[in-house]
C-alpha positions in Angstrom: 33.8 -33.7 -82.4 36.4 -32.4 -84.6 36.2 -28.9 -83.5 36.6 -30.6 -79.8 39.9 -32.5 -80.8 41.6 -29.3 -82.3 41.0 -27.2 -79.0 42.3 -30.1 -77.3 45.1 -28.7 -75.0 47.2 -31.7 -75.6 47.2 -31.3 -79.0 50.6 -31.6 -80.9 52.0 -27.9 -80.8 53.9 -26.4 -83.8 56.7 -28.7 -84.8 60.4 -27.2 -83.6 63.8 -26.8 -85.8 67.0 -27.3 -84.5 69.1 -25.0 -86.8 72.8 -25.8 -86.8 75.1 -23.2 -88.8 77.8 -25.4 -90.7 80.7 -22.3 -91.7 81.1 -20.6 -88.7 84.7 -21.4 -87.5 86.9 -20.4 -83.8 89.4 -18.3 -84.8 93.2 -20.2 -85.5 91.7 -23.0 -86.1 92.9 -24.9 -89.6 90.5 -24.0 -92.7 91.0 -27.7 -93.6 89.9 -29.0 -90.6 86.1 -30.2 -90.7 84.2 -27.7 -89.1 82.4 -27.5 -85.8 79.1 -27.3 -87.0 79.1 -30.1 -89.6 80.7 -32.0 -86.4 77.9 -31.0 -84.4 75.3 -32.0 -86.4 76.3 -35.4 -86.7 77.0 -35.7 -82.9 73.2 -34.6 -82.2 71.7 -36.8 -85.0 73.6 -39.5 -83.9 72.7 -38.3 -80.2 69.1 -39.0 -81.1 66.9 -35.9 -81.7 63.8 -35.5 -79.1 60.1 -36.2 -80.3 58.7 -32.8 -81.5 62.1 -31.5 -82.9 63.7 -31.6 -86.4 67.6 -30.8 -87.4 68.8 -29.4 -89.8 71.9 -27.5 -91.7 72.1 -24.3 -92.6 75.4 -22.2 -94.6 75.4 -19.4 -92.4 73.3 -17.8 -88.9 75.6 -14.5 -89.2 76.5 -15.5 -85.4 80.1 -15.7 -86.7 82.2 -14.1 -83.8 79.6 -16.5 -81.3 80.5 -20.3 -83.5 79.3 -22.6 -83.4 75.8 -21.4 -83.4 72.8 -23.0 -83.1 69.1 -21.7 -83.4 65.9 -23.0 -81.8 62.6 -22.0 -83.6 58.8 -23.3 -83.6 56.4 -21.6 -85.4 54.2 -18.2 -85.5 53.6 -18.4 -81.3 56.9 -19.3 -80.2 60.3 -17.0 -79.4 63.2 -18.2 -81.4 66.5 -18.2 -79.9 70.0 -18.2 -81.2 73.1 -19.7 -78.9 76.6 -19.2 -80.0 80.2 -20.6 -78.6 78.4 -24.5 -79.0 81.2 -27.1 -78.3 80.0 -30.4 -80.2 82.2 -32.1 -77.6 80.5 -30.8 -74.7 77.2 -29.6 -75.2 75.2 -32.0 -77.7 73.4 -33.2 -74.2 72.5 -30.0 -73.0 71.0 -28.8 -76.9 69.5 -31.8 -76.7 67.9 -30.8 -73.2 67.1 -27.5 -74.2 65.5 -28.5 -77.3 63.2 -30.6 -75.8 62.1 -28.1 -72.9 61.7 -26.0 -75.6 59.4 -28.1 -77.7 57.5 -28.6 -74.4 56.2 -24.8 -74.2 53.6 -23.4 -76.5 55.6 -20.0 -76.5 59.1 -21.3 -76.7 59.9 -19.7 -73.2 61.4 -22.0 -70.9 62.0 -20.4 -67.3 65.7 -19.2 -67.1 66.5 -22.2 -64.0 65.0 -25.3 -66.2 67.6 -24.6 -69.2 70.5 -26.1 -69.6 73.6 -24.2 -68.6 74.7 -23.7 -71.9 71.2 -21.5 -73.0 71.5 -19.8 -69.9 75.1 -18.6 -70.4 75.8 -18.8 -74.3 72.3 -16.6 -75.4 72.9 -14.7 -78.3 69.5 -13.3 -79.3 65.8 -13.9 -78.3 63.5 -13.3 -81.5 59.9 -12.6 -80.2 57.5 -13.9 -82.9 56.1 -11.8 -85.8 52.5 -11.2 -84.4 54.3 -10.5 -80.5 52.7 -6.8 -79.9 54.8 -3.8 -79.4 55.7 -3.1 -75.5 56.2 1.1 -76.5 
């Protein structure tokens, strides 16, 4: 019975993390000034995070050029993305969005039309996972 339950397709997959870089700063913009990410973060805790997903911090995503930067990941089957040029005023819904879709998948790849704009436009990498064969 057991053995049933864990082949169970409906099973809870691999939980996801919501990775939000907290240094990266736009360029001109005053060192004092709280930055983006830290504001981010509290915008999509407060937001409420989706069922599945867990948030969390992190000093740097070397995605400096692209802040604020956000990365989506979700254990040994799923692709892990990073999106850059995140505007906590304007796209905490669509992360949100995203992050959900993406917790929906088993391999972390949502078709291109079903993402929000922002994950279809801001991409900055697309990590396959670390038993994904070699294509060569």
């Amino acid at each position: 019975m057991a053995d049933d339950q864990a082949a169970d397709p409906a099973s809870p997959q691999d939980p996801v993390t919501l990775t939000v870089c907290l240094t990266c700063r736009r360029e001109g913009t005053d060192p004092e000034a709280p930055r983006p990410g830290s504001i981010l973060l509290a915008a999509l805790k407060e937001a409420g995070i989706p069922e599945g997903v867990t948030v969390r911090g992190v000093k740097c995503l070397s995605a400096c050029s692209r802040g604020c930067s956000v990365a989506l990941t979700g254990g040994e089957e799923r692709w892990s993305y990073i999106y850059g040029d995140m505007d906590p005023d304007q796209h905490v819904g669509e992360i949100l969005e995203g992050a959900a879709a993406y917790a929906a998948t088993a391999d972390g790849l949502v078709p291109w039309r079903e993402r929000p704009a922002a994950f279809r436009k801001q991409s900055v990498a697309r990590i396959p996972p670390a038993g994904f064969p070699s294509e060569e």
